[in-house]
Kinemage of the C-alpha trace (Angstrom):
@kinemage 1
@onewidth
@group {chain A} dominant
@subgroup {mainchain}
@vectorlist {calphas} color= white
{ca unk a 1} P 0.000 0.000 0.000
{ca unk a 2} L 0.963 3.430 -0.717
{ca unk a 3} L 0.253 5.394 1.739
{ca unk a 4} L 0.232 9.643 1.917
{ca unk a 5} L 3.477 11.263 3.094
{ca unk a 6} L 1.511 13.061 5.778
{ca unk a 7} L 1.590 9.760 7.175
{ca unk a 8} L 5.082 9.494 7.476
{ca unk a 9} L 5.639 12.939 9.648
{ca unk a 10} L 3.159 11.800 12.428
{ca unk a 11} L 4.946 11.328 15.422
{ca unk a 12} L 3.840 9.787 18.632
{ca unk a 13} L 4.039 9.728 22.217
{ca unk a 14} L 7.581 8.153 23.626
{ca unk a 15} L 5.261 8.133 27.426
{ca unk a 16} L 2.783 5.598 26.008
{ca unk a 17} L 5.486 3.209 24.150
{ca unk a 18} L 7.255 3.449 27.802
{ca unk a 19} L 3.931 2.102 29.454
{ca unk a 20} L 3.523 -0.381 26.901
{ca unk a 21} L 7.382 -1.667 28.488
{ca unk a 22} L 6.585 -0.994 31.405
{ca unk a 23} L 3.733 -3.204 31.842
{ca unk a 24} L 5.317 -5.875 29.698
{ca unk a 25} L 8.024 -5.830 32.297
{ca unk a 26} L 5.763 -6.480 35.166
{ca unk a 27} L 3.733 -9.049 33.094
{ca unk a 28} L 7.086 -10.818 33.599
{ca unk a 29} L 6.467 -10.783 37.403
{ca unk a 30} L 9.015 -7.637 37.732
{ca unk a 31} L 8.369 -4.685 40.124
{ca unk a 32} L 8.123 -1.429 38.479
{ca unk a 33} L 7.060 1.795 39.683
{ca unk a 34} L 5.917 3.842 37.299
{ca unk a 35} L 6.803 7.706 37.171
{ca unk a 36} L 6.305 8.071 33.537
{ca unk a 37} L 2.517 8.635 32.633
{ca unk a 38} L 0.702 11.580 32.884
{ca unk a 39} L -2.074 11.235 34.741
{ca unk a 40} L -3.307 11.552 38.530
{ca unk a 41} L -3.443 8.575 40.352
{ca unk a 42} L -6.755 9.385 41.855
{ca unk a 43} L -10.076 8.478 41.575
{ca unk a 44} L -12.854 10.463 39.648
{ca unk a 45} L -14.575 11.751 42.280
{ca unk a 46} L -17.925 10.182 43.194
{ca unk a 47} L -20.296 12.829 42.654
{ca unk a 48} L -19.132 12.787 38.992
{ca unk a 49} L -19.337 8.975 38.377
{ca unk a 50} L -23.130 8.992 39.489
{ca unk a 51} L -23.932 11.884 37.081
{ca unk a 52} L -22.878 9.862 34.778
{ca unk a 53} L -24.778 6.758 35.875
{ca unk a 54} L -27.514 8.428 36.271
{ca unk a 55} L -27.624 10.108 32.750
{ca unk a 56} L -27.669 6.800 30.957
{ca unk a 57} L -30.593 5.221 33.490
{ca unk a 58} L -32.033 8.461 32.302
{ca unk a 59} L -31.656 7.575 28.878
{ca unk a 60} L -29.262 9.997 27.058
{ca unk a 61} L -28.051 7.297 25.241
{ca unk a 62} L -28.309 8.927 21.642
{ca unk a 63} L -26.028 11.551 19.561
{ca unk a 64} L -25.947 15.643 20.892
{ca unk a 65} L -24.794 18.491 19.291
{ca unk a 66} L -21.427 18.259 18.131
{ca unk a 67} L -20.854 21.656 19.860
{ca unk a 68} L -21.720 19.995 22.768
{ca unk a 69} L -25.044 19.985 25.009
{ca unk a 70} L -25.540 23.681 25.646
{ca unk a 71} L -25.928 23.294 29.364
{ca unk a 72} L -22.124 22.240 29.754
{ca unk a 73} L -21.037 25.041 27.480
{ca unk a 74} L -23.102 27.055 29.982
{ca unk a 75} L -21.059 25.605 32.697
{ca unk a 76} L -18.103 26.154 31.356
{ca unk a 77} L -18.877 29.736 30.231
{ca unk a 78} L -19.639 30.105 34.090
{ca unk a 79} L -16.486 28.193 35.094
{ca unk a 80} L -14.250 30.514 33.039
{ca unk a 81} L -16.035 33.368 34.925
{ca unk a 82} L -15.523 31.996 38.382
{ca unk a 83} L -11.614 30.876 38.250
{ca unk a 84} L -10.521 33.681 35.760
{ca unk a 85} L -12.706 36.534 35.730
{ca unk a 86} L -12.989 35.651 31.851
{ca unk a 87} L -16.242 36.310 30.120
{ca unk a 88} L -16.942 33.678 27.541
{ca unk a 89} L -20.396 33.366 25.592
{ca unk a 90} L -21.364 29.410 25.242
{ca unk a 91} L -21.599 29.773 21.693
{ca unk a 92} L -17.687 30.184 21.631
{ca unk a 93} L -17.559 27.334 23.440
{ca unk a 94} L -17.179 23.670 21.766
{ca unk a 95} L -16.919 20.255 23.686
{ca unk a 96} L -14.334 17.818 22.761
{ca unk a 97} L -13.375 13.964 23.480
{ca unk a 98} L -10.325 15.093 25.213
{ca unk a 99} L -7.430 17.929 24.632
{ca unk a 100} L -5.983 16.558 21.262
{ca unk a 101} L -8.807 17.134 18.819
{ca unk a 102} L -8.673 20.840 19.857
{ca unk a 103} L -4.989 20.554 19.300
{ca unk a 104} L -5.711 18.699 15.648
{ca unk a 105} L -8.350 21.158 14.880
{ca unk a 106} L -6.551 24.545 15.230
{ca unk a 107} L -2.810 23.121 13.549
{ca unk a 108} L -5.341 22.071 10.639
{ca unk a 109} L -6.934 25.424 10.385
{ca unk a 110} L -3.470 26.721 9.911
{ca unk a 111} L -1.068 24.539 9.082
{ca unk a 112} L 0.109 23.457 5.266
{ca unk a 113} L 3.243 23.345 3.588
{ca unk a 114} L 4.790 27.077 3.479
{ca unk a 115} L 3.788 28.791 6.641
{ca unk a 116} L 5.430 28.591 10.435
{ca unk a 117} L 3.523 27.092 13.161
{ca unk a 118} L 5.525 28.018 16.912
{ca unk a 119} L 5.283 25.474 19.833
{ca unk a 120} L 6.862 25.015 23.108
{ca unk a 121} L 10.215 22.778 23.430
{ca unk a 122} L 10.495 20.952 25.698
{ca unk a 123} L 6.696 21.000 25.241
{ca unk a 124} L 4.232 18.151 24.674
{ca unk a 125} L 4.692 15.918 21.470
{ca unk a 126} L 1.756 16.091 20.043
{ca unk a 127} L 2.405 19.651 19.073
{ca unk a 128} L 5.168 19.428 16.355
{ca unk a 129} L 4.195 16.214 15.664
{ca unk a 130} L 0.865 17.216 14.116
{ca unk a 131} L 2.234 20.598 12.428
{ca unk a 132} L 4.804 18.226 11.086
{ca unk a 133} L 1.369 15.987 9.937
{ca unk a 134} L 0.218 19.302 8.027
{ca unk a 135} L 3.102 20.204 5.982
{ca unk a 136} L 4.105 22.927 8.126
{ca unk a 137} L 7.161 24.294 9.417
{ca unk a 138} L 7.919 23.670 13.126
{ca unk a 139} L 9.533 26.296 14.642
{ca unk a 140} L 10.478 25.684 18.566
{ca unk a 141} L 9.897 28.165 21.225
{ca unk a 142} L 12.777 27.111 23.563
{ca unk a 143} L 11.834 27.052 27.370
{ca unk a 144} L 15.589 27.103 29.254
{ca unk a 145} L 15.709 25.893 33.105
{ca unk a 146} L 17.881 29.138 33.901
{ca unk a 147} L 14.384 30.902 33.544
{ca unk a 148} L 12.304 28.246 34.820
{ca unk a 149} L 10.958 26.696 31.743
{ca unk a 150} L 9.018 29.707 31.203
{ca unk a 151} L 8.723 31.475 27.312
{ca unk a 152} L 10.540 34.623 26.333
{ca unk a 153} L 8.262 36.594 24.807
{ca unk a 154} L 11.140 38.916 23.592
{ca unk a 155} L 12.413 35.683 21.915
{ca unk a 156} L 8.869 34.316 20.462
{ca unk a 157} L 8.490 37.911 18.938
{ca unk a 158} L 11.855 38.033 17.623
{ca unk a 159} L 10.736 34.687 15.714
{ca unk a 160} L 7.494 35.643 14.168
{ca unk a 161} L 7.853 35.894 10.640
{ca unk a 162} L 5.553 36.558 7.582
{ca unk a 163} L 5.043 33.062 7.244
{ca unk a 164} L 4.089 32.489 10.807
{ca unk a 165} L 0.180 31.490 11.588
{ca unk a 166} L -0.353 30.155 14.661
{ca unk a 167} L 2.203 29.821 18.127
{ca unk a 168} L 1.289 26.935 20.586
{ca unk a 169} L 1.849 28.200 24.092
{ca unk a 170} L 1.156 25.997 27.821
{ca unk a 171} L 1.402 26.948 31.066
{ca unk a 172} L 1.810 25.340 33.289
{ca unk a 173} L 3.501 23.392 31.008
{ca unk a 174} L 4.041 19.810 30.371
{ca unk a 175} L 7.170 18.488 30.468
{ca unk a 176} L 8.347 20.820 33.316
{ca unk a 177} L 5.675 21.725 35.347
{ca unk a 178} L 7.228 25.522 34.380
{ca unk a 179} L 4.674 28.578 35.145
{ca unk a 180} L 5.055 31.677 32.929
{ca unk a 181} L 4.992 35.277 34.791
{ca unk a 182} L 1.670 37.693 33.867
{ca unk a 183} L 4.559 39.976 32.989
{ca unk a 184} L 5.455 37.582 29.730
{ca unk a 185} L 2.435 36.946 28.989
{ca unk a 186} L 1.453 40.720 28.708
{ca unk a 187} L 4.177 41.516 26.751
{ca unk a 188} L 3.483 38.735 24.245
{ca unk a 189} L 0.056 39.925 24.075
{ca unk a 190} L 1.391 43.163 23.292
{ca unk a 191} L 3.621 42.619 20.768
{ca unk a 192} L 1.173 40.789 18.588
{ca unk a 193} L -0.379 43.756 18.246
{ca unk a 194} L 1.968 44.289 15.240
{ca unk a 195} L 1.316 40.615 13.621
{ca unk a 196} L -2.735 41.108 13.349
{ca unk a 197} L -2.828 37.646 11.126
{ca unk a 198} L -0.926 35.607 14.056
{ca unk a 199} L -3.068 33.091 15.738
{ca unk a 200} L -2.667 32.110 19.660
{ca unk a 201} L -3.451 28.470 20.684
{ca unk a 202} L -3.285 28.394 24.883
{ca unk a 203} L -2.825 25.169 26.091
{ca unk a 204} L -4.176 25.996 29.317
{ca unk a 205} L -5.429 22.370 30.667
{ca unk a 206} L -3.127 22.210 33.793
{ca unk a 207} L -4.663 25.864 34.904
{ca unk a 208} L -6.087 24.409 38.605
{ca unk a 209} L -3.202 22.520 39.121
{ca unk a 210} L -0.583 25.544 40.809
{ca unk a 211} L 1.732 25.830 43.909
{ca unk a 212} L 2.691 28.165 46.092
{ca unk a 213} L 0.076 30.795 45.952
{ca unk a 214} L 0.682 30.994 42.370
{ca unk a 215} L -2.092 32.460 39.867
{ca unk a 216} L -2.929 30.926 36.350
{ca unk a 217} L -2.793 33.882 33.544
{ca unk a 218} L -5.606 32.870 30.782
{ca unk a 219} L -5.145 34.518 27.585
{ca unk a 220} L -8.697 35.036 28.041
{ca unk a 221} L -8.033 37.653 30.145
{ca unk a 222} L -6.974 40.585 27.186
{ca unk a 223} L -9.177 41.326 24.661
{ca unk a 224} L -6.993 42.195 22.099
{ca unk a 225} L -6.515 39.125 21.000
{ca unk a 226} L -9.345 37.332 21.634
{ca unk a 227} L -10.343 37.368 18.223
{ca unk a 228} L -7.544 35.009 16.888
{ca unk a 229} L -7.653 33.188 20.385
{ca unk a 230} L -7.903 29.675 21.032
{ca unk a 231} L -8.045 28.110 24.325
{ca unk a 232} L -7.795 24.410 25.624
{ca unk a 233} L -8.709 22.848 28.907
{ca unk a 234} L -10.592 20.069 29.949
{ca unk a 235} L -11.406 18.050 33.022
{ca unk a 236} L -8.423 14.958 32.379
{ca unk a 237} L -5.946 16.566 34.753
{ca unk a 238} L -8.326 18.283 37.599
{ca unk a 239} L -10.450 16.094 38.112
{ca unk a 240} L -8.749 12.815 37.293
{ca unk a 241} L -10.967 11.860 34.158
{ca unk a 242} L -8.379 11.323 31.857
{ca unk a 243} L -9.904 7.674 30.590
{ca unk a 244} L -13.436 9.960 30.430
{ca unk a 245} L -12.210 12.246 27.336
{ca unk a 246} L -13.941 14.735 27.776
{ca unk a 247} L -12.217 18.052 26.954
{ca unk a 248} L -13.297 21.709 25.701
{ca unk a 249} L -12.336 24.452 23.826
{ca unk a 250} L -12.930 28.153 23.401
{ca unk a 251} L -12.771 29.837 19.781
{ca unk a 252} L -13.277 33.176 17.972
{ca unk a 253} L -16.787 33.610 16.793
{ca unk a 254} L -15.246 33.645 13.297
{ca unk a 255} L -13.976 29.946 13.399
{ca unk a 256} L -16.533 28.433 15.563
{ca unk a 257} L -18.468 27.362 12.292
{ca unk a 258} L -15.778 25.932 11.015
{ca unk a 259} L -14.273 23.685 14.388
{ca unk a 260} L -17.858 22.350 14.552
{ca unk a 261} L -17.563 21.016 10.560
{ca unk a 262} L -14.515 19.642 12.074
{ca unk a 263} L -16.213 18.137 14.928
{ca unk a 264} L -18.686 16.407 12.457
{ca unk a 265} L -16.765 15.030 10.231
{ca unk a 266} L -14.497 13.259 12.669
{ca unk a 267} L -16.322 12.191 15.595
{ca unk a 268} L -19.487 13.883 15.209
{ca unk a 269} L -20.205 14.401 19.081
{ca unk a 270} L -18.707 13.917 22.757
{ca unk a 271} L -20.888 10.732 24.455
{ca unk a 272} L -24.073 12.037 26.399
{ca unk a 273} L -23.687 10.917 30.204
{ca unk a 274} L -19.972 11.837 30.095
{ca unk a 275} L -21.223 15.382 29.084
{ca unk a 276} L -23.451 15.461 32.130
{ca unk a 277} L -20.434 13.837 34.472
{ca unk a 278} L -18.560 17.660 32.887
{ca unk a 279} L -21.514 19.221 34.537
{ca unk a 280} L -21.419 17.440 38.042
{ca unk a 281} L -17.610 18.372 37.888
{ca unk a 282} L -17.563 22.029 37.684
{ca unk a 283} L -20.618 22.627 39.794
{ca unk a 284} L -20.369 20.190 42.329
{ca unk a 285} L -18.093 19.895 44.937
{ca unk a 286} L -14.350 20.755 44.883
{ca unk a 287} L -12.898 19.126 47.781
{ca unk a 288} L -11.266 16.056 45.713
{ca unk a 289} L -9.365 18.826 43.615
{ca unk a 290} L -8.533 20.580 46.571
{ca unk a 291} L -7.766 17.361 48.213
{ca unk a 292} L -5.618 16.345 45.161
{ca unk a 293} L -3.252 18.971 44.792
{ca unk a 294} L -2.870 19.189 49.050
{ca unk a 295} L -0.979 15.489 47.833
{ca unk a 296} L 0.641 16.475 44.678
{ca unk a 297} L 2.191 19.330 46.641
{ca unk a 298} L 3.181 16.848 49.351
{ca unk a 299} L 5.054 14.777 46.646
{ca unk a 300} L 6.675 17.884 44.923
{ca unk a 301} L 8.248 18.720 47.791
{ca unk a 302} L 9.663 15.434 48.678
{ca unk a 303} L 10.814 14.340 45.315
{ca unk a 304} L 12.897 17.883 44.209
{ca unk a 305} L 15.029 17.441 47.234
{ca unk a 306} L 15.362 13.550 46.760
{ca unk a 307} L 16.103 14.292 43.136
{ca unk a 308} L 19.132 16.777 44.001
{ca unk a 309} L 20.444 13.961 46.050
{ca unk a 310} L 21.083 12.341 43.307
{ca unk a 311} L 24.909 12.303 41.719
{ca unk a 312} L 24.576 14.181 38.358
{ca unk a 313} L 20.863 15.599 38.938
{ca unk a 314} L 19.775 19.228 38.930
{ca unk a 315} L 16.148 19.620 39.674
{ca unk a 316} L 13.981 22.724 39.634
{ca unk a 317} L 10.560 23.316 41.902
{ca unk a 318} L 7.674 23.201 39.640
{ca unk a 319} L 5.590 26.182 39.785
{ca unk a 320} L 2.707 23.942 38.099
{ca unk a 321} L 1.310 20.397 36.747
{ca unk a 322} L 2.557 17.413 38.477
{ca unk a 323} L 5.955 16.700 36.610
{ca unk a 324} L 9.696 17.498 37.492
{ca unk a 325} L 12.219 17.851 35.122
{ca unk a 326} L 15.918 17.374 36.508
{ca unk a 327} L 18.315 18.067 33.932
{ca unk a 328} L 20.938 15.055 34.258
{ca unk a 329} L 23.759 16.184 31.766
{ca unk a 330} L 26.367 15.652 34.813
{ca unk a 331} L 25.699 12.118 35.195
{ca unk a 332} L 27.702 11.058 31.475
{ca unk a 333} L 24.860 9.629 30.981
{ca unk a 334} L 21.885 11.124 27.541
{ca unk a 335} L 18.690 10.611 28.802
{ca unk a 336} L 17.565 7.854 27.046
{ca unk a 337} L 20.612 6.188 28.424
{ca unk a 338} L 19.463 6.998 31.902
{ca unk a 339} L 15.642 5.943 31.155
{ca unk a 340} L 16.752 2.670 29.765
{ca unk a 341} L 18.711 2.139 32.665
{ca unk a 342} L 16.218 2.960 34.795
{ca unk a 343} L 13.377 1.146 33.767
{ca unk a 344} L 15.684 -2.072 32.537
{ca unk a 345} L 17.426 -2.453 35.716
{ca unk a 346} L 16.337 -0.150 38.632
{ca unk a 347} L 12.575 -0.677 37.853
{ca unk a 348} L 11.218 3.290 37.307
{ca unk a 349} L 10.150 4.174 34.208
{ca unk a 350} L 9.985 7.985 33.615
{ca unk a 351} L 10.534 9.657 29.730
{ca unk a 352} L 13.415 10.971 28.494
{ca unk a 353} L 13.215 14.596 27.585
{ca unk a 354} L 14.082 14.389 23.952
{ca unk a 355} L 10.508 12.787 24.139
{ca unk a 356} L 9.626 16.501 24.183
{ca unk a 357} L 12.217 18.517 21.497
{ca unk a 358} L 14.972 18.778 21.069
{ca unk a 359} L 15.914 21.625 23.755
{ca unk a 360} L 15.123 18.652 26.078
{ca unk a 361} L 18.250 16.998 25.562
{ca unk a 362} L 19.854 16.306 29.236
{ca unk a 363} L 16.551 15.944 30.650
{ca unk a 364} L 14.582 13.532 32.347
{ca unk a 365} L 10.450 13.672 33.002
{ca unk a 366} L 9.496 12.009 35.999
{ca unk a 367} L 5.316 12.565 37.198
{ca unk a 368} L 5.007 12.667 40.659
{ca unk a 369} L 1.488 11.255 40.066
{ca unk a 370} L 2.659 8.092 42.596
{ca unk a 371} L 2.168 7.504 46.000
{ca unk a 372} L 4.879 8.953 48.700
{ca unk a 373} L 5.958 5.861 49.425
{ca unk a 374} L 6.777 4.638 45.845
{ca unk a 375} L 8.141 7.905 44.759
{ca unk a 376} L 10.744 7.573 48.057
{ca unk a 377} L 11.456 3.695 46.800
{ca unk a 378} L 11.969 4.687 43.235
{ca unk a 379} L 14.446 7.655 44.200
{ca unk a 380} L 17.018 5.058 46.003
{ca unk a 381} L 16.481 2.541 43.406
{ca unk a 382} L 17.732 5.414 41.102
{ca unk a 383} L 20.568 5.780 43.781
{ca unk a 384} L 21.607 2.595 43.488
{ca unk a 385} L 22.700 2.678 39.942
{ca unk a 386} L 25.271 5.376 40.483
């Protein structure tokens, strides 16, 4: 078979080939503790998994709008409103089985052979790998530990060029749990003010998940450029439903017509009760988030210190997410080297950070999304192999 050369720039995610290891490792009766995948390791909360139930012994069993039911746009309009101050209309607002289609949508709107599409790197592979799928050019916005994994809008403006349509930007941000300053973000805003045909995608699906006092921006926030604004978020990370997928997106009213064509043609609506379990998540009870991150900050601040421990290891604090990224450079080791080592031998498996670009050479991912105990066990099997 012939297939299309599109096919043969789609990329993947190293994280899931990793699990795929991991668990054929302990299908061979070994022990390993897994600090690779991202996702929580809690339970949806309750509340949400009977609104769900309940929905299909109601009987929404059949298709909905593939905009999504308008009473969980309206909760997310009112969501938006409550954590950001943001006003978004529900008619901006489309429903999606997870974060990636939103992703897949907006490259696709912009992407083909010719123009410049800018993403995060280190950032999440998905990004580059489906401007790559488009024809596009990839063009890295590098995120540097000596300023905490967070953009440079200075830089990102310095790289905009007449062929640039769209730039991808996350925060918090997935590989390094990295949190960019208002201050950045403002002055990125600002400066786009001289690229009117620029596009801004905001990965923004980690926005509860913050330490330390610390505030999530939302492009939502400046009207300037809400009019080539695109927004991501969902409920996989905050409230544990990644296996629901069940995500949403905000657009401009100019290319809401068109994401919902999208939305038809290739997977014509989000399932019914999970729409209802989105409902019973944002206006229910919060105490499992709040409950969630108490933990995640518990293991932040065990495993940065544990990390530093380590010979060869330099670890930052995340401001965000639930992911450290040490860079390990110092231990002769590339990471690949080190994740094969540790998953083969010690029994961890975490993702190297060329998984993410190419600025995350000399990097390691590890999620934190493990118990205390396990995360304290995997550090001194680490230990062990230096």
């Amino acid at each position: 078979m012939k297939l299309t050369e599109n096919m043969n720039r789609l990329g993947t995610e190293t994280a899931f080939e990793i699990l795929a290891r991991a668990e054929a490792l302990m299908a061979e009766g070994r022990d390993i503790i897994n600090l690779g995948i991202g996702q929580p390791d809690f339970r949806t909360p309750e509340h949400v998994v009977e609104a769900a139930v309940k929905a299909l012994k109601d009987g929404h069993h059949g298709y909905t709008p593939a905009q999504g039911i308008l009473p969980l746009r309206e909760a997310v309009a009112e969501d938006l409103n409550t954590q950001h101050g943001a006003e978004v209309s529900p008619d901006n607002i489309v429903i999606m089985p997870g974060g990636k289609p939103t992703m897949f949508f907006a490259v696709l709107m912009f992407g083909q052979p010719g123009v410049e599409i800018m993403y995060p790197d280190p950032g999440f592979p998905i990004y580059r790998s489906m401007i790559e799928f488009t024809g596009a050019t990839p063009v890295p916005i590098a995120l540097r530990m000596e300023n905490d994994f967070a953009f440079s809008a200075d830089e990102v403006l310095a790289n905009i060029t007449d062929r640039t349509r769209l730039i991808i930007v996350n925060s918090p941000g997935n590989p390094t749990g990295g949190v960019t300053p208002q201050a950045e973000v403002e002055k990125l805003v600002n400066g786009l003010a001289g690229w009117p045909n620029v596009a801004v995608m905001s990965d923004e699906i980690y926005s509860r998940m913050l330490y330390d006092g610390l505030q999530h921006v939302s492009f939502l926030n400046y009207p300037t450029i809400r009019d080539r604004l695109i927004v991501l978020n969902g409920w996989s990370k905050t409230y544990a439903m990644t296996g629901w997928r069940l995500g949403y997106s905000v657009w401009p009213e100019a290319l809401v017509e068109k994401v919902v064509k999208l939305a038809v043609n290739n997977h014509s609506c989000v399932n019914a009760p999970t729409q209802f379990a989105g409902i019973a998540a944002l206006t229910g009870p919060q105490d499992a988030v709040d409950t969630m991150m108490a933990e995640f900050d518990e293991r932040r601040r065990l495993i940065v210190p544990l990390l530093n421990e380590l010979p060869g290891f330099r670890c930052l604090e995340p401001g965000g997410a639930f992911y450290v990224f040490p860079n390990i450079e110092e231990t002769g080791r590339t990471g690949k080297e080190l994740q094969t080592e540790m998953l083969e031998v010690a029994g961890v498996a975490a993702v190297p950070g060329t998984s993410f670009g190419i600025h995350g050479d000399g990097f390691v991912r590890f999620s934190y999304a493990n118990s205390v105990e396990k995360i304290r066990e995997a550090i001194e099997r680490i230990g062990n192999l230096f």
